[in-house]
C-alpha positions in Angstrom: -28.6 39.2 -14.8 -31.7 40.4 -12.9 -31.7 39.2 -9.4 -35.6 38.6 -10.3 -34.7 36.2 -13.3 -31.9 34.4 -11.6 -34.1 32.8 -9.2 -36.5 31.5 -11.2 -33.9 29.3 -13.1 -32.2 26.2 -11.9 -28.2 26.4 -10.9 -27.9 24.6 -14.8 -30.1 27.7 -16.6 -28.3 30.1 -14.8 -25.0 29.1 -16.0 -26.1 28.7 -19.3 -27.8 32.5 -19.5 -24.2 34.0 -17.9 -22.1 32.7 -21.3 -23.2 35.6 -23.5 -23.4 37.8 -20.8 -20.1 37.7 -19.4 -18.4 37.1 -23.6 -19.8 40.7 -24.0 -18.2 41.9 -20.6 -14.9 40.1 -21.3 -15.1 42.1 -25.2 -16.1 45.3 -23.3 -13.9 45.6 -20.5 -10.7 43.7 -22.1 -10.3 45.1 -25.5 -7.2 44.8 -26.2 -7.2 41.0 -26.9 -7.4 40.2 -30.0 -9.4 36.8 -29.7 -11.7 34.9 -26.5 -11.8 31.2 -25.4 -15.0 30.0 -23.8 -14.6 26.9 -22.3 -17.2 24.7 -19.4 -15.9 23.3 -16.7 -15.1 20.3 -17.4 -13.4 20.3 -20.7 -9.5 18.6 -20.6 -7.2 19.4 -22.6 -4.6 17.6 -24.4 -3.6 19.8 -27.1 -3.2 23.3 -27.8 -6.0 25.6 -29.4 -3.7 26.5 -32.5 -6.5 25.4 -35.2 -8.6 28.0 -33.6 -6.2 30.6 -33.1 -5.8 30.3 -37.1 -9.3 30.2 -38.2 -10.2 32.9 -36.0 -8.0 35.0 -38.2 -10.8 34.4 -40.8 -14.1 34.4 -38.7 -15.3 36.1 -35.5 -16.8 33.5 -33.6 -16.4 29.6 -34.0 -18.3 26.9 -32.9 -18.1 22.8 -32.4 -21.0 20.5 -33.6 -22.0 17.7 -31.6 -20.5 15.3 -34.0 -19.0 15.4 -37.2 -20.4 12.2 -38.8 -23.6 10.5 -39.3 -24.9 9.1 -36.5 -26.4 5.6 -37.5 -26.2 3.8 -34.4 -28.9 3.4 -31.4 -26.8 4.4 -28.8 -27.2 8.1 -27.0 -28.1 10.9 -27.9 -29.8 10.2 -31.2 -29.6 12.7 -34.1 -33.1 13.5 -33.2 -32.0 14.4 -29.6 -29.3 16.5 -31.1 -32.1 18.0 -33.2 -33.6 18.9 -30.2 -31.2 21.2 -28.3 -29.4 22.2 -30.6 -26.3 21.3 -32.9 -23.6 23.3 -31.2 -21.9 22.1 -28.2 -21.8 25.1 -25.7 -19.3 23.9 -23.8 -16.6 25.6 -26.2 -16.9 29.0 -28.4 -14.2 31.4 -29.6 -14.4 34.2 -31.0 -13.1 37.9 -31.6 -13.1 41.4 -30.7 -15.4 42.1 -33.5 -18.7 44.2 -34.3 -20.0 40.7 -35.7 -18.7 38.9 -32.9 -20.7 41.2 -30.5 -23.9 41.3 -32.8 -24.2 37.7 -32.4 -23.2 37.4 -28.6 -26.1 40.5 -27.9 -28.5 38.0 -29.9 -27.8 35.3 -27.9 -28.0 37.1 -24.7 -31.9 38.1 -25.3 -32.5 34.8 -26.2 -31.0 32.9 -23.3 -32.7 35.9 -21.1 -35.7 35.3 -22.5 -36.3 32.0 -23.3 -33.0 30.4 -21.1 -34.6 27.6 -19.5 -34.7 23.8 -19.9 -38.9 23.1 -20.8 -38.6 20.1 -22.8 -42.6 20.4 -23.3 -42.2 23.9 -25.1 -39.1 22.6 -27.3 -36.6 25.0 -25.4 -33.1 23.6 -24.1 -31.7 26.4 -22.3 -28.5 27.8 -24.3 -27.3 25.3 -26.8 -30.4 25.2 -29.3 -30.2 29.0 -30.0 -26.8 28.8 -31.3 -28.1 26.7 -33.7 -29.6 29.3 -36.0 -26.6 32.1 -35.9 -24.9 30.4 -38.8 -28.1 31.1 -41.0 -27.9 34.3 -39.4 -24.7 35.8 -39.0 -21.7 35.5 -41.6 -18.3 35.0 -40.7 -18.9 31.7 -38.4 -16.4 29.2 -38.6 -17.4 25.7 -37.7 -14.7 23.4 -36.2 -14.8 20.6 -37.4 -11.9 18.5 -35.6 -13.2 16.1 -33.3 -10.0 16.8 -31.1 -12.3 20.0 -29.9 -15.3 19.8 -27.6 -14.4 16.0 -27.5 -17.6 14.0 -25.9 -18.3 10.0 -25.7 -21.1 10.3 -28.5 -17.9 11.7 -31.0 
């Protein structure tokens, strides 16, 4: 990342923008492994990652939605603020070491380079909202659709 860039963007933006970035370094500098975790911080774990493993054996990069069921409630976030930045929770991906894999990781990165930042005014939520378009753009993208995965209090 461009020292110039990285200090216009908040600690958060910064963060976001480095996911695809380092995915692509981990795919070009560890190619022997056959499949990647992404995971933030602060996810816990209380299971294994077996139904991933196994679906990335049919797709090259998987992601969680926010939730899994309708939300009809009028607690937060609304469907409307999941409208809003984006569908995909960020905080997990997976994928392989795959040409497809890559495409979609090098789209991502000009997205989140360009328009990486968190400007509620102009519609953009840093990372998260771009992912939201890669399954109308890219085949092979396995949704998971356990709520086990990516686990949040709105599930």
């Amino acid at each position: 990342m461009p020292k110039k860039l990285a200090a216009t963007l908040s600690i958060s933006e910064i963060s976001f923008t480095l996911k695809p970035i380092l995915s692509l370094y981990l795919l070009g500098n560890y190619p022997e492994s056959a499949c990647y975790f992404y995971f933030d911080a602060d996810i816990a774990f209380y299971h294994d990652v077996a139904e991933a493993e196994t679906m990335l054996e049919q797709h090259d990069f998987l992601l969680t939605p926010h939730f899994t069921h309708p939300m009809s409630d009028d607690k937060i976030p609304t469907e409307l603020d999941i409208l809003r930045t984006g569908l995909y929770n960020m905080g997990f991906a997976a994928f392989r070491n795959s040409i497809n894999a890559k495409r979609i990781l090098e789209w991502w990165k000009e997205r989140v380079l360009n328009f990486g930042v968190e400007n509620h005014d102009l519609g953009l939520t840093a990372d998260q909202m771009w992912m939201s378009l890669a399954p109308l753009l890219f085949e092979n993208i396995g949704i998971i659709r356990n709520p086990g995965y990516n686990f949040a209090y709105w599930n």
